[in-house]
Structures are given as structure tokens and as C-alpha cells.
C-alpha positions in Angstrom: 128.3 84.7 124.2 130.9 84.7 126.9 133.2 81.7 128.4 131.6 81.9 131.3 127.8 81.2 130.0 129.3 79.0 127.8 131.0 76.5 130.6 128.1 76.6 132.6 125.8 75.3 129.5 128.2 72.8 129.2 127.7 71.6 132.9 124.5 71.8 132.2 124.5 69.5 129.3 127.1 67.4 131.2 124.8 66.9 133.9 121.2 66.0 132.3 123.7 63.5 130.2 124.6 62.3 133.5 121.3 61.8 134.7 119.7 60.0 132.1 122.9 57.5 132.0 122.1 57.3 135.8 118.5 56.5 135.4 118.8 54.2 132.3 122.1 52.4 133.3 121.7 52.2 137.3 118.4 52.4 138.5 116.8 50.7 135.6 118.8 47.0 136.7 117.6 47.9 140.2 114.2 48.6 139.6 114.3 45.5 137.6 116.1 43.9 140.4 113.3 44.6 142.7 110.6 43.6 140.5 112.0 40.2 140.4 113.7 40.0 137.3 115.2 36.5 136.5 118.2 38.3 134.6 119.4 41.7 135.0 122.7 43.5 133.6 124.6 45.6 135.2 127.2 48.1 133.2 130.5 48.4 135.7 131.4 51.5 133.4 128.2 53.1 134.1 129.2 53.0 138.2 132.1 55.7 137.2 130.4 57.9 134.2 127.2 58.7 135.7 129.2 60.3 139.3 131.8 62.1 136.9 129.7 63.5 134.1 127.1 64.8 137.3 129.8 66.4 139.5 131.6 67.6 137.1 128.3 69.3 135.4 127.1 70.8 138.3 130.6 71.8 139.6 130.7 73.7 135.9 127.5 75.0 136.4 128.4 76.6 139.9 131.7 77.8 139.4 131.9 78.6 135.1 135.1 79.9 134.3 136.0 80.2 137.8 136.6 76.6 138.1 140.3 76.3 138.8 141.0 72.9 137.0 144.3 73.7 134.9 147.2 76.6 136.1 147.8 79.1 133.8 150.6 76.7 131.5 147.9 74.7 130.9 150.1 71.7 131.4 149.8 71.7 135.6 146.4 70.4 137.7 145.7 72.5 139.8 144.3 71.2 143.5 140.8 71.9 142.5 141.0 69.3 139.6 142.8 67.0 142.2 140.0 67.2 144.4 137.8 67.0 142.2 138.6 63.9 141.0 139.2 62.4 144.4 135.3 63.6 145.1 134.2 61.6 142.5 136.2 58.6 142.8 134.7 58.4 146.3 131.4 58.7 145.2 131.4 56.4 142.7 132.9 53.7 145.3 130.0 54.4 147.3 127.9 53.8 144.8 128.9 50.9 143.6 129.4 49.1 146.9 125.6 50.7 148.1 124.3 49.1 144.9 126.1 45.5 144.4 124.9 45.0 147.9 121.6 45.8 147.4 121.7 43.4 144.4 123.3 40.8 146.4 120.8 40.8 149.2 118.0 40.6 146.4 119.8 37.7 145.2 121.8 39.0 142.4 125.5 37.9 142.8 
């Protein structure tokens, strides 16, 4: 089995993990939230996993080896990793603000 198959199973595994955290942890407390729930909890952690373990997954699955994360010393990030990171940050900002307003205008505070 080569690297490359091997990296993209990975992502593949990274993402469906990903997925299922997304659809227990964040749209389980809103569905709840819109079925009138008196209590709901919301995991702040789960606002940050769920956006990395999917981009990173699928970015895995696209690119395989070919995903330039570390230089060759192993010890540098490379831009890709850099920008990576930065996509994910973002999106999990987005998120989170898309979804704690949603819960406040439902009357979740």
C-alpha cells in the first residue's frame, strides 16, 4: 500500500470523524434549539474540531502526499500548512459567530 493511498484514507477517516462530531456536537444543540428546548449545551471545543478535522480530511483526500505541510527538515511549515491553518481558523470563526447568533435570536444567550 503506498503513502499516497494511505494519506488519503486518512483524510478520509479524518473527515467522516469530522462529520459526525459536526452533526452530534453542532447541529444536534441547534436542532434542539429550534425545537424549543428549555436547556441546550453547546461544546465551544466542538466550534474548532469539527472545521479542522473536515478541512484537513478533505485537503488529505485531494492532495495525498502532495500536500506540502512540512519542508523537507521536517522541522520548517511550509506556506501550505500556514494557510491551511489560517483557512480553518476563519472558518471556524464563522461558524461560531453564524451559530451563537442563531442561538441568541432563539433565545439562547
Amino acid at each position: 500500500m503506498s503513502d499516497d493511498f494511505k494519506i488519503r484514507i486518512t483524510g478520509a477517516f479524518l473527515a467522516g470523524i469530522g462529520t459526525a462530531l459536526g452533526w452530534w456536537l453542532i447541529l444536534g444543540p441547534y436542532r434542539q434549539a429550534l425545537a424549543g428546548a428549555p436547556d441546550i449545551e453547546i461544546h465551544f471545543k466542538a466550534f474548532f474540531i469539527v472545521p479542522l478535522l473536515l478541512i484537513f480530511g478533505v485537503a488529505c483526500m485531494v492532495f495525498g502526499e502532495k500536500l506540502p505541510l512540512r519542508g523537507a527538515d521536517k522541522e520548517k511549515q511550509r506556506r501550505a500548512g500556514y494557510i491551511l491553518f489560517a483557512i480553518i481558523a476563519v472558518i471556524a470563526g464563522l461558524v461560531w459567530w453564524v451559530l451563537k447568533s442563531q442561538f441568541a435570536a432563539l433565545g439562547y444567550a
